[in-house]
C-alpha positions in Angstrom: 30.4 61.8 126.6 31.7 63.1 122.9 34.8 61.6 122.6 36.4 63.0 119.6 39.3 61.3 117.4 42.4 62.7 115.7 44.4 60.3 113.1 46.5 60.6 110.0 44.5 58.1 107.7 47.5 56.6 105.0 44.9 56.2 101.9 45.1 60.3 102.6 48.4 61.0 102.3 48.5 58.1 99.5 46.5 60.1 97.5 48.3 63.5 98.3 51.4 61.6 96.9 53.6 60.0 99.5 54.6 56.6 99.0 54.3 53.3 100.7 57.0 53.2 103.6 56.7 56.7 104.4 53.3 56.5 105.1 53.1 52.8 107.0 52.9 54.5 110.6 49.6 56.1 109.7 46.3 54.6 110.0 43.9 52.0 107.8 40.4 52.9 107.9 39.5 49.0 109.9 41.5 51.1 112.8 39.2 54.0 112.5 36.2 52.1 112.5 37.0 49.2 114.8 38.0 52.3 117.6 34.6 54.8 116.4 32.6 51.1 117.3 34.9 50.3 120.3 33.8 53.5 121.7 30.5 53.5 120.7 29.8 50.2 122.1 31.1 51.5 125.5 28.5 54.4 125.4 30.5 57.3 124.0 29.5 59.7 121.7 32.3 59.7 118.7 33.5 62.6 116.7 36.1 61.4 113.6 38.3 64.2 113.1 41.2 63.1 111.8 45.0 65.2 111.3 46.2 68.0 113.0 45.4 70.3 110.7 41.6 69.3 110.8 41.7 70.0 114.6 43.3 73.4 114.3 40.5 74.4 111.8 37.8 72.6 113.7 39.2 74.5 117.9 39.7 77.8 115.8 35.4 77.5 114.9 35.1 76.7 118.3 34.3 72.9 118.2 35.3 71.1 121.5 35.2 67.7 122.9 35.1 66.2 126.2 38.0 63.9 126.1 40.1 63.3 122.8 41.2 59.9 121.7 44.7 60.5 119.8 46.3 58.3 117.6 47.9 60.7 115.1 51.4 60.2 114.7 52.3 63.4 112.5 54.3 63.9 109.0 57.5 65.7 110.1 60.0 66.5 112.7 61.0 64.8 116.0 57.9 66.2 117.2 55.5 65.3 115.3 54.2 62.8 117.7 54.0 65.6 120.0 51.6 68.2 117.9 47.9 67.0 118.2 49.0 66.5 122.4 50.2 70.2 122.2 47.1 71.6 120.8 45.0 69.9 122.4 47.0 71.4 125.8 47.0 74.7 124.4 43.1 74.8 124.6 42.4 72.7 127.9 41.0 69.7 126.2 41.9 66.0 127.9 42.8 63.4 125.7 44.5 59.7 125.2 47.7 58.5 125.7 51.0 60.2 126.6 51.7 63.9 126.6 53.8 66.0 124.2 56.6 65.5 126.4 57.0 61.5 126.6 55.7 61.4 122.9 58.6 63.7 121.6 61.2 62.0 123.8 60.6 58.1 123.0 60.2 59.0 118.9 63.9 59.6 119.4 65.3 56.4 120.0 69.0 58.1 121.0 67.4 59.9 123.1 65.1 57.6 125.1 68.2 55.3 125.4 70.2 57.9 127.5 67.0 58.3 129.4 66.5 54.4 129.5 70.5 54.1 131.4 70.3 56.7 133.2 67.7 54.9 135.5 69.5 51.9 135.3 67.3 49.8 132.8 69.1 47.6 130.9 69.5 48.7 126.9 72.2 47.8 124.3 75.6 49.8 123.8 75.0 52.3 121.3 76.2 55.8 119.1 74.2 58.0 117.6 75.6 59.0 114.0 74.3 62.2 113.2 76.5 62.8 109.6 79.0 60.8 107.3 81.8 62.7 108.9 80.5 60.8 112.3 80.6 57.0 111.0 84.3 56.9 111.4 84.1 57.5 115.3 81.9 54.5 115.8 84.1 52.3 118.3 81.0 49.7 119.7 82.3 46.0 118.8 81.1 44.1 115.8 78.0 43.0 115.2 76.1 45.9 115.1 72.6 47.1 114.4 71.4 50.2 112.1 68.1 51.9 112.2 66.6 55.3 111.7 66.5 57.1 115.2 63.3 58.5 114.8 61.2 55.9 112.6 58.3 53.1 114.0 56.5 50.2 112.2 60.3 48.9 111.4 60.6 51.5 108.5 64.8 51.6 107.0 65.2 48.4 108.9 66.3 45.5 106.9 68.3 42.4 106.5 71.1 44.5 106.2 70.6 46.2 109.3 72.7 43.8 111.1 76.1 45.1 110.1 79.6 42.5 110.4 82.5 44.9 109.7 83.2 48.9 109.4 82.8 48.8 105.0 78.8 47.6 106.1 78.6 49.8 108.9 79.5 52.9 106.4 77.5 51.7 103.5 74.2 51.2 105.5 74.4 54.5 107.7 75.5 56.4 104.5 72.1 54.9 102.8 69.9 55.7 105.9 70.9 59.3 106.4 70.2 59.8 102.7 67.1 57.9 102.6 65.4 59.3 105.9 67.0 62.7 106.1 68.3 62.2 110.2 70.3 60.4 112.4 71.2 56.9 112.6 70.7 55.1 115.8 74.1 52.1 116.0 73.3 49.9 118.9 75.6 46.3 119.6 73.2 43.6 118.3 71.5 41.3 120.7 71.3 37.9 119.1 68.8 36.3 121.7 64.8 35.9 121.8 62.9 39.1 121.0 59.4 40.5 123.6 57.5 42.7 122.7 55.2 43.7 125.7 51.6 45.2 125.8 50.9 47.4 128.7 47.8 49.4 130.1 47.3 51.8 132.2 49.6 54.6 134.1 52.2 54.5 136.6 52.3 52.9 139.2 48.4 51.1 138.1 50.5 50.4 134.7 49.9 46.5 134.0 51.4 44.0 131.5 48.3 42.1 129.7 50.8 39.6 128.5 54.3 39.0 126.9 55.0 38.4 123.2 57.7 36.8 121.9 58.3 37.8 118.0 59.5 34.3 116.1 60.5 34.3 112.7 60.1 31.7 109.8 61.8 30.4 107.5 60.2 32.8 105.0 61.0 36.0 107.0 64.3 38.7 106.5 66.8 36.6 108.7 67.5 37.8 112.3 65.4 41.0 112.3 61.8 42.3 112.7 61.5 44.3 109.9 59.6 46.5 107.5 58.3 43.4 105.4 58.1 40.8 108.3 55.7 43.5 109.9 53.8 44.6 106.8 53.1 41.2 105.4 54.2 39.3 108.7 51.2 36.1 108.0 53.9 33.5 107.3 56.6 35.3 108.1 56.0 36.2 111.9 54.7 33.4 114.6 53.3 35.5 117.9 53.7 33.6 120.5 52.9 34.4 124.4 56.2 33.9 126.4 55.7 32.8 130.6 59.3 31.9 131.4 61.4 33.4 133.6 62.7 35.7 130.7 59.6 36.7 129.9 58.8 38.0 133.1 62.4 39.6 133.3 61.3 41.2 130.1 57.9 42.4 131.4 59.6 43.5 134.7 62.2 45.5 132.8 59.0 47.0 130.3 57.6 48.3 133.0 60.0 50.0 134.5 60.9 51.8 131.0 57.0 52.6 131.0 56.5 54.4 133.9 60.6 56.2 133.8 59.2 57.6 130.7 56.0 58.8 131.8 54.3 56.9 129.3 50.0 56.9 129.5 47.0 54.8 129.1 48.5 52.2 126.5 51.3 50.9 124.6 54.1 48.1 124.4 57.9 48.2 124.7 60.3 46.3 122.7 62.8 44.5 124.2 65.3 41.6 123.1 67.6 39.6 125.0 71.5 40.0 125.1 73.8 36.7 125.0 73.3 36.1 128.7 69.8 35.9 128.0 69.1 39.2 129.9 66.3 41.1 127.7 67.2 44.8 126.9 65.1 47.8 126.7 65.1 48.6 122.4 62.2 50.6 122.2 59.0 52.1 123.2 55.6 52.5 121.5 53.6 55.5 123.5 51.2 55.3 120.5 51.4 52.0 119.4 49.3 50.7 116.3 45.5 49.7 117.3 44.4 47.9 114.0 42.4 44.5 114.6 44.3 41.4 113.3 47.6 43.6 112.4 49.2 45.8 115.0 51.2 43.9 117.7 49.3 45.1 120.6 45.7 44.1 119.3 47.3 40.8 118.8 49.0 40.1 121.8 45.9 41.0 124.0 43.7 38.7 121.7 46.4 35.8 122.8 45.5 36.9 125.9 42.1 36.6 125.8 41.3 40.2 126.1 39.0 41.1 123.3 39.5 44.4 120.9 36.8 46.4 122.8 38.3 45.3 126.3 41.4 47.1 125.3 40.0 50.0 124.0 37.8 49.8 127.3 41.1 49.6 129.5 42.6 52.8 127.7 39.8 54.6 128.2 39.3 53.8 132.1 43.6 54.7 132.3 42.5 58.3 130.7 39.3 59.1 132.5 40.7 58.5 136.0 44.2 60.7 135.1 41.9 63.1 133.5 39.4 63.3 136.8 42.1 63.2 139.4 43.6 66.3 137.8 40.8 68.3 137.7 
């Protein structure tokens, strides 16, 4: 079977000139290599491609593939999750993960959210602040929490995220629409423990390998897992697996969010617990980082005892049979 891979490699776009946070969704070449041997190691045949626009060139001279394994998160736009998904669709080739519909929707946090309610999954309060003129008409109870509504790998979140009175609350959403160019998602903060859970497969064959609780140190940005507690998290992060009864709450309510979304194949969703101890839905990662030692899924499943190649193996299985049953 050729298998071929699409990425956006970050020492690429490093070199084209884009800088450090704006590039930390995008992929180290350990990912690359530790998927191409993954793969190989299960018997495929592996083709690196890399970004979109090395597909488009690659389909246009006829090159094809039997399945795609897609990783690439795209530079711009809400959709950029969306793009390699939509080519791929647009000339009958099966890949990976979700589809261009469940990838554009959960980039948008403010939109997932409305989704996430509507089917009754329990999520945090929140506005979406779309311009400075909009700050003002925030009327959720203090504290809050700021982020960009459309960024991953905790990019413009900070220890100032967590916002105490309406002078903080305009400062930071006036800094993050200027710095990221879109809306800010404002969401009531949840001060309880904080899951992150790993999931494989798709809908109702979706499983939860394990739970993850994110604990910080003493040396970490207080109260918040951020852009430098996830870039440089040794000594900053503890990962823990979490059993309790809130734990499975929180896998119970992940899965749900999973399958309402029409997530695919692999991923996690974020949650964190409110002050009754009842974890909320905060996010979900449809293409969730896959670097060895460094992305939060790889990790929890090692805590797990599912080895790297195991979890490449169980994507792979999640695709094939979605990919056979609709043919």
């Amino acid at each position: 079977m050729k298998i071929g891979m699409t990425y956006d490699l970050r020492d690429d776009y490093l070199a084209e000139g884009y800088g450090e946070e704006e590039t930390a969704e995008f992929d180290h070449p350990t990912t690359i290599a530790a998927i191409d041997g993954a793969l190989r190691e299960l018997g495929c045949e592996t083709d690196r491609i890399g970004h979109i626009r090395a597909l488009a060139k690659r389909l246009v001279a006829g090159e094809r593939w039997n399945v795609v394994f897609n990783i690439a998160e795209g530079l711009r736009g809400f959709g950029r999750e969306a793009q390699v998904p939509a080519l791929l669709d647009a000339y009958d080739i099966p890949y990976t993960f979700s589809d261009p519909l469940a990838l554009a929707l959960t980039l948008h946090k403010g939109m997932t959210k409305r989704v996430i309610r509507d089917l009754g999954i329990p999520t945090p309060a929140f506005a979406v602040v779309e311009s400075a003129e909009e700050i003002a008409g925030v009327a959720l109870p203090f504290p809050l929490f700021a982020k960009p509504v459309a960024e991953g790998t905790g990019k413009g979140v900070t220890a100032a995220s967590k916002i105490a009175d309406r002078t903080e609350l305009e400062r930071v959403c006036l800094l993050l629409l200027d710095t990221f160019r879109q809306p800010v998602l404002i969401e009531t903060f949840l001060p309880g423990r904080e899951f992150t859970v790993g999931i494989i497969g798709t809908g109702a064959e979706a499983f939860a390998p394990a739970v993850m609780e994110v604990h910080l140190t003493e040396k970490a940005e207080r109260e918040v897992y951020s852009y430098i507690n996830k870039e440089d998290w040794h000594g900053r992060i503890e990962y823990r697996l979490a059993a309790d009864g809130m734990a499975r709450l929180a896998k119970k309510t992940a899965l749900a969010a999973w399958r309402g979304l029409g997530c695919r194949d692999g991923g996690r969703i974020d949650l964190r617990a409110d002050v009754d101890g009842i974890p909320q839905f905060l996010e979900a990662n449809p293409l969730a980082g896959l670097r060895p030692d460094h992305s939060d899924l790889p990790i929890l499943c090692e805590l797990a005892g599912m080895p790297y190649r195991e979890l490449i193996a169980g994507i792979m299985r999640s695709a094939l049979k979605r990919i056979r049953s609709a043919s």
